[in-house]
C-alpha positions in Angstrom: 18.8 49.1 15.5 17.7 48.2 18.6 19.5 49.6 22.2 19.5 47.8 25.6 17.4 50.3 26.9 14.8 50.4 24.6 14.1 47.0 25.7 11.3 45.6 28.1 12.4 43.7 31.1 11.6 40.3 29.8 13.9 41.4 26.4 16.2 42.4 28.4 16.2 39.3 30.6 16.6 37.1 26.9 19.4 39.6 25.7 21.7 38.8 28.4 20.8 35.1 28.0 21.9 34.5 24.8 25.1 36.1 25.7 25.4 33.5 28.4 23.8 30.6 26.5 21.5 30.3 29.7 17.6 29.4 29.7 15.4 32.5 30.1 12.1 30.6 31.5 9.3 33.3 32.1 6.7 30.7 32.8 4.6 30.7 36.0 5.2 27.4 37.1 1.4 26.1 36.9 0.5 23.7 34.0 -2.9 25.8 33.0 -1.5 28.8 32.8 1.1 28.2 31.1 -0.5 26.4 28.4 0.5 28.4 25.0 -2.8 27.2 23.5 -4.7 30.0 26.3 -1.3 32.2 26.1 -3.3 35.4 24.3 -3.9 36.6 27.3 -0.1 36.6 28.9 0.8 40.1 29.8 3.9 42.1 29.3 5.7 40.3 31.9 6.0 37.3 29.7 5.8 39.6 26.3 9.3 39.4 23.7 8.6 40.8 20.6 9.6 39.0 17.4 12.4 41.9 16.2 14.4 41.2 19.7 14.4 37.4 18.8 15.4 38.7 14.9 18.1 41.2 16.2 19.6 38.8 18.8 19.8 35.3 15.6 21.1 37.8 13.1 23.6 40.0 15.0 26.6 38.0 13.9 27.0 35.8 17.2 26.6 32.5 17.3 25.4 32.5 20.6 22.4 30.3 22.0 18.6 31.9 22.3 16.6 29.9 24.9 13.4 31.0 25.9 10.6 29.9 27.7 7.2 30.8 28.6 7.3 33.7 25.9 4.1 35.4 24.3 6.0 36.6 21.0 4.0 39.5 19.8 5.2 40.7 16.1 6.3 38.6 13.1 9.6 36.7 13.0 10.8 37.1 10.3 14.4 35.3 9.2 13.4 34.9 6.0 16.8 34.5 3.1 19.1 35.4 6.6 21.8 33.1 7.7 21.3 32.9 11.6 24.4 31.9 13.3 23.3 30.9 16.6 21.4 28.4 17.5 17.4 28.8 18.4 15.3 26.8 21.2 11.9 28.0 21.9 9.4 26.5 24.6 6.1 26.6 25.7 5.7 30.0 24.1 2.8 31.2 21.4 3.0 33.5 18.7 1.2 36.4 17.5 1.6 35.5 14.0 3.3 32.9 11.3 6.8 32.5 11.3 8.6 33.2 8.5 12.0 30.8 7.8 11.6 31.1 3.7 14.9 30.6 2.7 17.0 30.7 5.7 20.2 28.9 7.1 20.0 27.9 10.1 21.5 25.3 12.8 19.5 23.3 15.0 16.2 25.0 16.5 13.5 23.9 18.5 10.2 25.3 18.7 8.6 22.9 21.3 5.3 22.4 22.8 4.9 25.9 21.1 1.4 27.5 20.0 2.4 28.6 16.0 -0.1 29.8 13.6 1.9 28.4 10.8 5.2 28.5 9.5 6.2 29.8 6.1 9.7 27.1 5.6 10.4 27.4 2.1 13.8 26.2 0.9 14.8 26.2 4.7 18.5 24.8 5.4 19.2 23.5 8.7 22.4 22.2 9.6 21.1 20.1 12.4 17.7 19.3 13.8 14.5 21.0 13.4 12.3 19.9 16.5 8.4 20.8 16.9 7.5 17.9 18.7 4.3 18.7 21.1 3.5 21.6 19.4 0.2 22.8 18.1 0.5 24.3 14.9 -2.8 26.4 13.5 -2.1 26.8 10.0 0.3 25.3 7.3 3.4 23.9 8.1 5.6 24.3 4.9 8.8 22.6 4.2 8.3 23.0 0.6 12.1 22.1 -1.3 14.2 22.3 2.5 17.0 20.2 3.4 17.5 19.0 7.0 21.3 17.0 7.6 19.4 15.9 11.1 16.2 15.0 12.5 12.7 16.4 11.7 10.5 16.1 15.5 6.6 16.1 14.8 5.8 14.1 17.6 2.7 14.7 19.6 2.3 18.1 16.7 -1.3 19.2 16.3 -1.6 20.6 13.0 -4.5 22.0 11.6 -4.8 23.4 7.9 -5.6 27.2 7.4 -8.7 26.0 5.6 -10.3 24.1 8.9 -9.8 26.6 11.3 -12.8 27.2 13.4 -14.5 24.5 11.1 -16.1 21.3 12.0 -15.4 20.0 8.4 -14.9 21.2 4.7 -17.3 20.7 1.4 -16.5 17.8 -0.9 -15.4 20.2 -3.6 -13.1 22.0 -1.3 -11.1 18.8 -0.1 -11.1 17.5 -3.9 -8.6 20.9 -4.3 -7.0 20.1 -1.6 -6.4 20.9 1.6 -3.0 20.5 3.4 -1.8 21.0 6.8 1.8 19.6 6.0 3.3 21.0 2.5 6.7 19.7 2.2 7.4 18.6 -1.4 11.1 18.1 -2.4 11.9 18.0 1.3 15.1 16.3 1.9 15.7 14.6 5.3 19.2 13.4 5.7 18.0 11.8 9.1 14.7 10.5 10.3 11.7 12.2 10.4 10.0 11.1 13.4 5.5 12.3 13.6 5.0 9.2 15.9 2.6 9.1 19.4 0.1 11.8 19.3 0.7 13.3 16.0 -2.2 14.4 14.4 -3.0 16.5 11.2 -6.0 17.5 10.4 -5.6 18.3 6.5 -3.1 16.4 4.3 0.3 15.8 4.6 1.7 16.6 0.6 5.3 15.0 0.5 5.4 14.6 -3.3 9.0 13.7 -4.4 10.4 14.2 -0.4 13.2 12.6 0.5 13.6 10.3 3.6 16.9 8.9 4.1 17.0 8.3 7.6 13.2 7.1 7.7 10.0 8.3 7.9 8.3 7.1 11.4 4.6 7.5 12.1 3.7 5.4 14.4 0.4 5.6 15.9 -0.4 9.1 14.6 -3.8 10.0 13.0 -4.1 12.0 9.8 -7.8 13.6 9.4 -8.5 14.5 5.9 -12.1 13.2 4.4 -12.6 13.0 0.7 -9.0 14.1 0.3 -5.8 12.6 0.7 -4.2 12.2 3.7 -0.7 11.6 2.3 0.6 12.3 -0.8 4.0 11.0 -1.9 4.0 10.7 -5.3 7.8 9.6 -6.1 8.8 9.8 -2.2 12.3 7.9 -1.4 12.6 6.7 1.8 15.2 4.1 4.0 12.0 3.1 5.8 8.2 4.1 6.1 6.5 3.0 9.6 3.1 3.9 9.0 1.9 1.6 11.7 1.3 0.5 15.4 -2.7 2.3 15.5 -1.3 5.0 12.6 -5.1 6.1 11.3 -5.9 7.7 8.2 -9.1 9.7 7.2 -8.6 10.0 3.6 -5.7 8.1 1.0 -2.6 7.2 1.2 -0.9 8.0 -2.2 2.4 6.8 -3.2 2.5 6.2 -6.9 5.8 5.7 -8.0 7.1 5.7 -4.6 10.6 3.7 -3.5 11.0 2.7 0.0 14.1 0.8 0.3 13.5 -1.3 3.4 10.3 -1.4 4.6 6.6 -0.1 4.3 4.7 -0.8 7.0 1.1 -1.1 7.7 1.2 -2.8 10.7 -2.3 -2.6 12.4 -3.6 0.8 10.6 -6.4 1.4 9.7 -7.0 3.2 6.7 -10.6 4.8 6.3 -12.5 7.3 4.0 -13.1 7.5 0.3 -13.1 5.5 -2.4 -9.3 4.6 -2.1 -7.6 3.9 1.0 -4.1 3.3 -0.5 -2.9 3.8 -4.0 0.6 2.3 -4.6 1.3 2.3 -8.3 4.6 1.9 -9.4 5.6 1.2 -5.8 9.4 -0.4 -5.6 9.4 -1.6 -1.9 11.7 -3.8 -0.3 9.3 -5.7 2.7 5.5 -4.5 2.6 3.7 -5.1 5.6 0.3 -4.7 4.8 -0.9 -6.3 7.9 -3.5 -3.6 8.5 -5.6 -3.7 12.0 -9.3 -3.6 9.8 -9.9 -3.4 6.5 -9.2 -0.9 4.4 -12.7 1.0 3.9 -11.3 1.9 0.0 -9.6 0.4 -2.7 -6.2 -0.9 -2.3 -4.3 -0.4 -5.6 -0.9 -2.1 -6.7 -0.7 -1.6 -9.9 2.5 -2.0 -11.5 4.2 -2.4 -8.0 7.4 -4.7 -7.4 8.2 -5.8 -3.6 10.6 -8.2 -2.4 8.5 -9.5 0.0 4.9 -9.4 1.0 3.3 -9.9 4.4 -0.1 -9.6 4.6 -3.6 -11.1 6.4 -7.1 -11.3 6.7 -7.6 -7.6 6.6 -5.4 -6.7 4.3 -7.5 -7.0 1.3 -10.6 -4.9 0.4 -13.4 -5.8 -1.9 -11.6 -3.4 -4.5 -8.4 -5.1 -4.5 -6.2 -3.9 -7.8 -3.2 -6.3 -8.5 -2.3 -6.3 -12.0 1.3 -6.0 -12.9 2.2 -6.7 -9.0 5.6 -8.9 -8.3 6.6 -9.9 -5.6 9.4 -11.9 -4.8 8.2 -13.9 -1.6 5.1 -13.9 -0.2 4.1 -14.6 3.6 2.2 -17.4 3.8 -1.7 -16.9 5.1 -3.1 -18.5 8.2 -3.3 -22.2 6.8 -0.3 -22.4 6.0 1.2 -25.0 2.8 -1.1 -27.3 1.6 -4.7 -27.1 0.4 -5.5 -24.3 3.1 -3.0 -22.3 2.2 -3.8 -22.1 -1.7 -7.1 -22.2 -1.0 -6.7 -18.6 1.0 -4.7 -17.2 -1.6 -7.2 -18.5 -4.2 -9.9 -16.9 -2.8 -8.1 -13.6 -2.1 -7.2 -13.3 -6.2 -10.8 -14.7 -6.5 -12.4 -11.4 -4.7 -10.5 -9.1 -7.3 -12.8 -7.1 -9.6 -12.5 -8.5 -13.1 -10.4 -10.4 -14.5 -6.6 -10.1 -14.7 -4.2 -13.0 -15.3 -1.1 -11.4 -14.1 -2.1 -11.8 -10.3 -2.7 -15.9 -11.0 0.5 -15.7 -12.7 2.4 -14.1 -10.4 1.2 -16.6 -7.6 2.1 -19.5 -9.7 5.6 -18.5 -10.2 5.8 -18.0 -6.3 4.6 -21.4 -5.4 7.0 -22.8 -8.4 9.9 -20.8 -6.9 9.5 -22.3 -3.6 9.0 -25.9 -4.7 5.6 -26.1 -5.2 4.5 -27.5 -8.5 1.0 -28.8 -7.7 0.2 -25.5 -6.1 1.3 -23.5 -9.0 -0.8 -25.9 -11.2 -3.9 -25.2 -9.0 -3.7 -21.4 -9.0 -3.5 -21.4 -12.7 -6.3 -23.8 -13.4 -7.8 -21.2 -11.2 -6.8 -18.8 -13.5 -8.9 -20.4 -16.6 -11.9 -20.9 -14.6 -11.6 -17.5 -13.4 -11.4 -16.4 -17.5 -14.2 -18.8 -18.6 -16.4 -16.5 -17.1 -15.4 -13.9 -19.4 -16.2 -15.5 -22.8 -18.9 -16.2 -24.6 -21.2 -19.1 -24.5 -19.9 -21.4 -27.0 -16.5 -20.8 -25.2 -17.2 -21.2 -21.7 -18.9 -24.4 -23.4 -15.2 -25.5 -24.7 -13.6 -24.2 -21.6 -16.2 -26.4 -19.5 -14.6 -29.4 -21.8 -11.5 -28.9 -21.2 -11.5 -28.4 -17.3 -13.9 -31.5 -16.9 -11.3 -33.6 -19.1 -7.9 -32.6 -18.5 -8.0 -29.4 -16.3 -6.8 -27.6 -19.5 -3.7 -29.3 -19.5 -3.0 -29.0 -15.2 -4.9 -32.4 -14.2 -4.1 -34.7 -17.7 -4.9 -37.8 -15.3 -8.8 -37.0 -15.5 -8.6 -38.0 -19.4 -7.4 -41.4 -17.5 -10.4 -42.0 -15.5 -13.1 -40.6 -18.3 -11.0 -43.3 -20.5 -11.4 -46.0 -17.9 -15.2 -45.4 -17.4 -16.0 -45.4 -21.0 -14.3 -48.2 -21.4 -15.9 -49.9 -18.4 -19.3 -49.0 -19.5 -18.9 -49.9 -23.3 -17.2 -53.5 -21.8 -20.5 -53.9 -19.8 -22.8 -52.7 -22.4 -21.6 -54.4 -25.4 -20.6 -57.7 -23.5 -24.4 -58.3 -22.8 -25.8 -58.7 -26.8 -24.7 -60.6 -29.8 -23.2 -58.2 -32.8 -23.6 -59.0 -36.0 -20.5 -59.9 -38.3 -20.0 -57.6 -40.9 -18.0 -61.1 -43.0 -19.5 -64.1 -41.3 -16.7 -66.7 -40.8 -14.1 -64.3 -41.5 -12.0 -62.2 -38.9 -11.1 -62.4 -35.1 -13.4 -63.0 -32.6 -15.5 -60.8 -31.0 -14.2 -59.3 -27.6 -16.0 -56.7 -26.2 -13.4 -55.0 -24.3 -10.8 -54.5 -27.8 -14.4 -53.1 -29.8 -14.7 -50.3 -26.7 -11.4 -49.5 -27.0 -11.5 -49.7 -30.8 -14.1 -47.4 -30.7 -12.9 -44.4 -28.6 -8.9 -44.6 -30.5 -9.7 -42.3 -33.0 -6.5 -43.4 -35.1 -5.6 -46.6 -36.5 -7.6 -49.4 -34.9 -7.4 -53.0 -33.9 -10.0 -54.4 -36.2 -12.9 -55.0 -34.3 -15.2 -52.0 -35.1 -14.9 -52.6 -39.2 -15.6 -56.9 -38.7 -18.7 -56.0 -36.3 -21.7 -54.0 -36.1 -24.7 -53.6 -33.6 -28.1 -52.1 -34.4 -30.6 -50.7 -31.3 -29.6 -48.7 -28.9 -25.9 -50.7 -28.9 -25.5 -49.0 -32.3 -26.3 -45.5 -30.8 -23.9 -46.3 -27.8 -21.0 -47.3 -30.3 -21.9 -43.6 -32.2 -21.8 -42.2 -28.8 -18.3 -43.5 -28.1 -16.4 -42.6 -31.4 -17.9 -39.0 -30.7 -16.9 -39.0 -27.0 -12.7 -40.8 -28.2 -12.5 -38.0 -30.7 -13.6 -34.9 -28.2 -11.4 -36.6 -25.7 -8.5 -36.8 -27.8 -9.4 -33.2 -29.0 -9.2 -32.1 -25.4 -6.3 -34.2 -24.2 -4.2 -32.5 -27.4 -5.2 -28.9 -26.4 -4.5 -29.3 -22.4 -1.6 -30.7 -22.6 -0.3 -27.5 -25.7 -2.0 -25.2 -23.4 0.3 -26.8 -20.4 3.6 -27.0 -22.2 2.9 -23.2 -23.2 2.1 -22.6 -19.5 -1.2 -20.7 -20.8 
């Protein structure tokens, strides 16, 4: 147990401060030296060591320790201790990790600090936990705690254990992972707040974290090549601001992720590796993916449901993966309604790799939700175009039919006009020669229009083609037009069943 006079006169100076509740400031008063990042070299008169700090938070009063300036020499360690008073560190630079594992605690501050990494595991702060401004050289772990107030990482420069003194890592190395940030199962009951200046270099790992009051991380930059810069595998949040210049270096994972309100993208940009952003399973309320550039990986919603979908000309990459995306309203792209409009959406589900009906689908039912019926029809003749490449030969060479008739079933007024210029050109043709009664004397007159027409209705007939013939090349024209009546009729049936069962 530590006496007053085994104290230093700095220790001494923070003892009677936290009886007070009074700032104990031990800094110089000039910005460079008092920088905690060159702090090594402070000498005793700014010296505490880490078992004063200890002795003073887990003496039994809950007073206030405020210190500033401080070179803490020693470990501090509060690790399974319930510290009473409240904790507010500043421009001061340990000697070596902290160690919260398992404490209770109210609100402390360790800001614009120099840390080389804090051990938090299954922390409990009643309050707020602030380390904005701080540079933190080695991992920050928040593994399983629970915060009722605010998490501060603004303007934090963290830097995984792994990278220290290292311009980069080996591909083999970063597949293992590296993380500055380990904080799965954390549970923020206010908003966590790594905005302006935050940067990590190393991963963030917030599997199965919990953000109710938010998640805000607004133009920070996350540094993590071949890796992943964030990993929230079944994260819950309010809201997710990953935006306003927010950089990553690596992917964003958040497979069966649900944010509530919003996800936002706003002018990121997401680069490194083969996927930028994986959101499987993603349930999401408004997702902005109105991205600055785009994305240098693959974008992948698989599987994901959002209410509404904003999005522009960067938000897509060449590997795009939408199968089993809903939305339920979708911002509409540059052109607007209209033939623009579809057209940009057509060539955005167009660029996708493979093909998937779902996506064509989906984009249907939109523009039908909204009113749109000759939209919806043109996305999913799309749609069959878009699988005719997939088939073989003798079925694109059906498929080719069908869209050059009817549109398979979307544009039934094209059977109209092949109809009209057969009929046309048989009227022409066959109104030129002389046929040849099959009875002379008996039966109507000839009229080249009715034969044309009698020729191409494959069904019943109005007696034309059995009381006349031709022979030349108006005999091969007549063959020609029962073939092209019963193809068309063949083609007319199977659009219009492949409409009414909205293929």
């Amino acid at each position: 147990m530590l006496t007053y006079t085994e104290l230093s006169g700095p220790e001494q100076r923070v003892w009677d401060g936290f009886a007070a509740g009074t700032l104990v400031d031990l800094r110089s008063g000039s910005a460079g030296p008092d920088d905690p990042r060159a702090g090594a070299g402070w000498g005793e008169e700014r010296t505490v060591r880490a078992e004063v700090l200890r002795a003073l938070l887990l003496g039994g009063s809950a007073g206030r320790l405020r210190l500033a300036g401080a070179l803490i020499t020693g470990e501090l360690d509060l690790a399974d201790s319930t510290v009473g008073g409240t904790l507010t560190l500043e421009g001061c630079r340990f000697e070596r990790p902290v160690v919260l594992r398992g404490a209770s605690m109210r609100s402390t501050g360790l800001i614009d600090c120099w840390i080389p990494g804090l051990d938090g595991w299954l922390l409990q702060v009643d309050g707020n936990l602030f380390f904005q401004d701080s540079t933190i050289e080695g991992r920050l772990t928040l593994t399983r705690a629970h915060i009722t107030g605010e998490l501060r990482l603004s303007g934090v420069r963290l830097t995984a254990r792994e990278l220290l003194g290292v311009e980069a890592a080996d591909d083999a190395t970063r597949a293992a992972g590296i993380w500055a940030l380990w904080a799965g199962g954390l549970v923020m009951d206010g908003g966590c707040f790594a905005r302006h200046g935050f940067t990590a270099r190393g991963g963030l790992r917030l599997v199965g974290a919990q953000f109710n009051g938010g998640l805000f991380m607004e133009r920070a930059t996350v540094d993590n090549p071949g890796g992943d810069a964030l990993s929230g595998e079944d994260l819950t949040a309010s809201t997710m601001m990953l935006s306003e210049g927010f950089t990553t270096n690596g992917a964003i994972r958040l497979p069966g992720a649900t944010v509530r309100s919003r996800l936002s993208l706003d002018g990121a940009r997401l680069t490194g590796g083969p996927v930028s952003l994986d959101a499987t399973r993603l349930r999401v309320g408004d997702l902005q993916l109105t991205t600055a550039t785009a994305p240098v990986g693959a974008v992948v919603l698989h599987e994901a449901q959002a209410a509404v979908l904003h999005d522009n000309e960067h938000s897509w990459p060449a590997d795009t993966r939408l199968d089993g995306f809903v939305y339920g309203s979708l911002q509409l792209p540059p052109g607007g309604q209209g033939a623009d409009g579809v057209a940009a959406r057509l060539d955005w589900l167009d660029a996708l790799p493979g093909y998937a009906p779902q996506p064509y689908e989906q984009l249907a039912a939109w523009y039908r939700k909204i009113g749109h019926d000759d939209d919806a029809r043109r996305v999913l003749l799309a749609k069959q175009r878009r699988r005719r490449r997939t088939l073989s030969p003798l079925g694109r060479a059906w498929g080719l039919l069908l869209d050059v008739t009817v549109g398979y079933g979307y544009r039934p007024w094209q059977a109209g006009l092949w109809l009209l210029g057969l009929v046309a050109a048989g009227t022409t043709v066959f109104g030129r020669g002389a046929p040849s009664p099959v009875q002379p004397g008996q039966g109507a007159p000839f009229n080249p229009f009715v034969y044309t027409l009698d020729l191409l209705v494959p069904i019943g007939g109005f007696g034309q083609r059995t009381a006349w013939y031709w022979t030349g090349y108006h005999q091969w024209l007549g063959y020609g037009l029962i073939g092209a009546g019963w193809l068309l009729t063949t083609a007319v049936l199977a659009g219009v069943t492949r409409s009414l069962n909205r293929a």
